[in-house]
C-alpha positions, 0 to 999 in steps of 0.5 A: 297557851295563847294570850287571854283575849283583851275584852272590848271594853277593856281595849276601848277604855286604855285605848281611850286614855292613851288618846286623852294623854295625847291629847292633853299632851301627855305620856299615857299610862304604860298599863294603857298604853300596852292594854291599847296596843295589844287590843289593836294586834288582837282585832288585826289578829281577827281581821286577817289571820295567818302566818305570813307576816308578823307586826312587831310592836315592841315591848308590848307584842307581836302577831302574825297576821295575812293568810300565806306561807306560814313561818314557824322558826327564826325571824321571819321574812315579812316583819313590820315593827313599829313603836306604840304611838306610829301602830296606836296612829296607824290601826286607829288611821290617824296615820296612813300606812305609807306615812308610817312606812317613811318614818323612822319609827316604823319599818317594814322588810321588804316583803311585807310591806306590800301585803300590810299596804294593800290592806292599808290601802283598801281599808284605809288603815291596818285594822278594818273597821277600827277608824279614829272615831270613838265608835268606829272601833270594834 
């Protein structure tokens, strides 16, 4: 059974408190952080279905995302895993995608990292349309 779908309101308010406990300097809520997180891999999930690569944000999910080959068992080929705070930072473009990509909290096999930056690249983060205004996101 597919995951039940975080409604936009809920996504937006734990999305919200992760980003007022960063700001204030804060560990937010892991109940907001992971209802943030998971809202963020289901717009990706939205804007660019398929199978050929998985974004990792452990322990909170995993998609598989980009139309292509599709991979069904073991690990797969194309695999970008980052913690909640670079994928927070980098769907919301708070980040870019090649800062990310640099740090020691996120890495990318070699295949997949070019599909995910040509994405990143000509939408200025991951997740189109989810920039780091408090309206930019769907």
């Amino acid at each position: 059974m597919p995951p039940k779908k975080i409604d936009i309101i809920d996504g937006r308010t734990a999305l919200d408190a992760v980003r007022a406990a960063d700001a204030a300097g804060e560990k937010p809520q892991r109940t907001s952080l992971a209802t943030a997180v998971r809202y963020l891999l289901q717009l990706l999930d939205e804007k660019a279905p398929g199978g050929t690569v998985e974004v990792r944000v452990p322990p909170f999910g995993a998609v598989q995302v980009i139309q292509g080959p599709r991979h069904t068992r073991g690990t797969p080929p194309n695999v970008v895993e980052m913690d909640a705070a670079t994928w927070i930072a980098v769907a919301t473009g708070v980040e870019d995608w090649a800062d990310a990509a640099a740090s020691p909290d996120a890495c990318a096999s070699v295949r997949a990292d070019a599909p995910l930056q040509r994405r990143a690249t000509t939408s200025g983060t991951p997740v189109p349309g989810c920039g780091n205004t408090s309206t930019a996101c769907p």
